[in-house]
N, C-alpha and C positions, 0 to 999 in steps of 0.2 A: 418288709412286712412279715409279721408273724405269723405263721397259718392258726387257726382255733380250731383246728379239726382235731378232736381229742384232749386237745391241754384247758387241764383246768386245775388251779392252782389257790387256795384256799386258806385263809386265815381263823384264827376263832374271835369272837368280835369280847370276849372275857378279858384275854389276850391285853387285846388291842385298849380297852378303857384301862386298864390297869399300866399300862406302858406310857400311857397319854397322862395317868394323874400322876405319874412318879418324875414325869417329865417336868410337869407344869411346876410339883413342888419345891424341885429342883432350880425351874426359872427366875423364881421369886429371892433368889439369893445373889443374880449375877448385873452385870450391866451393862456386857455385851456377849453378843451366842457368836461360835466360828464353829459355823456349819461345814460339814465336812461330806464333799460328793465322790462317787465312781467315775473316774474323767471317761471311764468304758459307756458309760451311760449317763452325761450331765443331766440330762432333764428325769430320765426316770430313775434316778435312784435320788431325787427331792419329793417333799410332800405335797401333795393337794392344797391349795391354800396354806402353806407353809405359813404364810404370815399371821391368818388366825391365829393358829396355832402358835405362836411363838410369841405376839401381841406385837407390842411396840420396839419391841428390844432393838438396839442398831446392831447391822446383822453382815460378818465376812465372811465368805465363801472360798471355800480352798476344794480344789480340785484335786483329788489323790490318788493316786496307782495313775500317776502321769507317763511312767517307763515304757505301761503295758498299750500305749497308742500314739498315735502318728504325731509329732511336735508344730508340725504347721496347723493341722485340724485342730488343734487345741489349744493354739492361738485365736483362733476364730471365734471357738466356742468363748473363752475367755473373756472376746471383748464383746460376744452376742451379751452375756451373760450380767454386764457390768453395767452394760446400758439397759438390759429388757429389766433387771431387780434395781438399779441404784445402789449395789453394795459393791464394794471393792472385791475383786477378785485374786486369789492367789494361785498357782501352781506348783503341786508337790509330789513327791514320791517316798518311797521308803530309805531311798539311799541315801541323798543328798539333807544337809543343812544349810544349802544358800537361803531357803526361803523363808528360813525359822527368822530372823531379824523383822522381816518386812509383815509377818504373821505379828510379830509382837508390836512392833511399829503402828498398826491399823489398831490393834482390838484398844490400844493407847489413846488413839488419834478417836475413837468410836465411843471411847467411854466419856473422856472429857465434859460433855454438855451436861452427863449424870453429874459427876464430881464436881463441876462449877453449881449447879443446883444447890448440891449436897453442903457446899460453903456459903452460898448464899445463906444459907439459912442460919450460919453459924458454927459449923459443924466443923472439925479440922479435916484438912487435904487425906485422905488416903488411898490408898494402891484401886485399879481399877478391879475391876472383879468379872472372870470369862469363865466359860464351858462351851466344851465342844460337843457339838450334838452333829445328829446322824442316822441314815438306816443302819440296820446288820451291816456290818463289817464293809463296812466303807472305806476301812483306816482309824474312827477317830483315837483308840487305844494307843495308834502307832503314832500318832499326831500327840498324842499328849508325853510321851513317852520321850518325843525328839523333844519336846520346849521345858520338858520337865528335869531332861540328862544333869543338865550342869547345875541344876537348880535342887538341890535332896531339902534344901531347908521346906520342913512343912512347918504351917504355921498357927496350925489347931483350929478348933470347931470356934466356929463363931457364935458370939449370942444368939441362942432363936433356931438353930442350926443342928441336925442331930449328930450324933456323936460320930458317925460313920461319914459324914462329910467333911473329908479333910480339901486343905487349902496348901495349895504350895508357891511360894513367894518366886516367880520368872523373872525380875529383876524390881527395884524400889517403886516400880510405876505399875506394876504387875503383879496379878496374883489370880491362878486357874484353879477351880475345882479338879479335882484329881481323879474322879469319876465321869464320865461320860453320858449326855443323855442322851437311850435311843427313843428314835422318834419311830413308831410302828408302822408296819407294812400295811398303809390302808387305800385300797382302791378297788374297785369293780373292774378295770380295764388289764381285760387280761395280756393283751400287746408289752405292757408297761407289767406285769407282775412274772412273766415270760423273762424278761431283762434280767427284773433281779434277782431271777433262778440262775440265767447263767452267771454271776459274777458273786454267787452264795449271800446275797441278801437275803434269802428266803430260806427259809428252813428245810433241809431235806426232809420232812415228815409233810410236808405243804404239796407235794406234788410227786409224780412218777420222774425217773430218768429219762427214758424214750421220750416220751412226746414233747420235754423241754429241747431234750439234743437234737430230736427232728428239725425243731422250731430253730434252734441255732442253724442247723445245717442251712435251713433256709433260707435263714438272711444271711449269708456268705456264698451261697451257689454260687454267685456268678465271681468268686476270689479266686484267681488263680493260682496265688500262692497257697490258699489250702488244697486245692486239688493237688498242686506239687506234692507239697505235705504226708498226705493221703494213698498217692500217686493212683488217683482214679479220674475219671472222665467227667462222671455225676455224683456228687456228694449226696449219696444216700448210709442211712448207718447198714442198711444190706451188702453196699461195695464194699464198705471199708471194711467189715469183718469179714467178707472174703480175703481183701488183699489180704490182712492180718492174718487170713488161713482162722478165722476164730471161728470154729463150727461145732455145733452141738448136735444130740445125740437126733436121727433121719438125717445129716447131713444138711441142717439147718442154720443160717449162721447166726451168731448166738449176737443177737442187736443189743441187750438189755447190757452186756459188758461193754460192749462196743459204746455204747451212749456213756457209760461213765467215761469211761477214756475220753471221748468225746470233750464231753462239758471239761473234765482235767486238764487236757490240751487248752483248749480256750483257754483258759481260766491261770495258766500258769507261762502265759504269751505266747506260746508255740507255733500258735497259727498265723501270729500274724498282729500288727499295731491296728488295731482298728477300734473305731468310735461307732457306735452302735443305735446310736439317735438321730431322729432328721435335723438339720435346724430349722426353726418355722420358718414360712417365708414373710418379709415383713412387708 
């Protein structure tokens, strides 16, 4: 659980409608979305009503920065995941390519029911048409990036399509927007906006360092491998900038460095594979 004593963590709602129309403009060119989550936080680094927001679109979920947490728990989450949405599930990371096939395989398998339509009507057979959507740095860049490697042929703007929206051909059955859509950080629940401070979903201009690192330290207290880590007894950011000897000027120790290092640590797996979400109880 998060503490709210002190954190408060803030979006500009400008921001926010303008990220939602360049989304939605965006949606209206594809025919299936592969949403891309924090496997560190499956449930809070998705949106509110995601589905509104996305409309009818058939929708696959890839879990990303899979490295940075525990492989059994994210099997769990996986299949909590596949049965609580009805979308196919995938698990990825930055290193590997097994998953690139079966990513391509589904948005294939998802578009179909578009492109039988689309013939129905008379229209000739073509390539299904994806975007990968997402909060802040979730991966989807890094996602587009592995399915797009082998693949350089771009295929140019489509009718109707601004000039800046390029297409790149993933194989004769396939073809991704090249651009990524982000879906905005919008919620009142600061438990869930706390999250995506620690895993840089949130802007560092959105919040202080301390009271996010506190809130980390929080939900780890009882890890003993971060107290290892650490090598302190109480994960507070006052221990650890003692152990670290980081003291500032009255022989204070200086918390505000100590919280960066902090959230860094996390943030760069150091502390440990951990899933940072309840699962609901069903």
């Amino acid at each position: 659980m998060v503490s709210k004593s002190s954190l408060h963590i803030h979006w500009y709602p400008g921001h926010i409608a303008k990220a939602e129309r360049q989304l939605k403009e965006k949606l209206n060119l594809v025919d299936v979305i592969i949403e891309v989550r924090d496997s560190r936080i499956p449930l809070s680094s998705s949106y509110a009503n995601i589905e509104k927001l996305l409309g009818n679109k058939p929708r696959l979920l890839l879990l990303n920065k899979a490295d940075l947490v525990d492989k059994n728990e994210l099997k769990k989450w996986a299949e909590y995941l596949k049965n609580s949405t009805g979308c196919p599930v995938v698990v990825t990371d930055a290193r590997g390519a097994k998953d690139l096939n079966l990513v391509v395989k589904y948005a294939v398998e998802l578009s179909e029911p578009k492109i039988q339509a689309l013939m129905a009507k008379g229209l000739l057979r073509r390539p299904a048409r994806a975007m990968v959507v997402g909060l802040p740095n979730v991966g989807k860049s890094s996602v587009i990036n592995k399915l797009t490697k082998s693949s350089k042929t771009k295929t140019g703007s489509k009718a109707g399509v601004t000039r800046q929206q390029q297409w790149v051909r993933i194989n004769p059955k396939l073809e991704l927007l090249d651009t990524p859509g982000i879906i905005p950080t919008r919620q009142d629940n600061q438990e869930q906006a706390a999250k995506l401070a620690f895993v840089s979903s949130v802007s560092e201009n959105a919040y202080s360092p301390e009271p996010v690192a506190k809130a980390l330290l929080n939900m780890l207290k009882d890890k003993q491998d971060v107290k290892d880590y650490y090598k302190v007894d109480d994960l507070t950011l006052e221990n650890i900038a003692i152990k670290r000897n980081w003291i500032i000027k009255g022989e204070s120790p200086d918390t505000e460095r100590t919280a960066i290092y902090v959230l860094k640590d996390f943030r760069e797996g150091r502390l440990g594979l951990f899933i940072l979400d309840e699962m609901p109880v069903e």
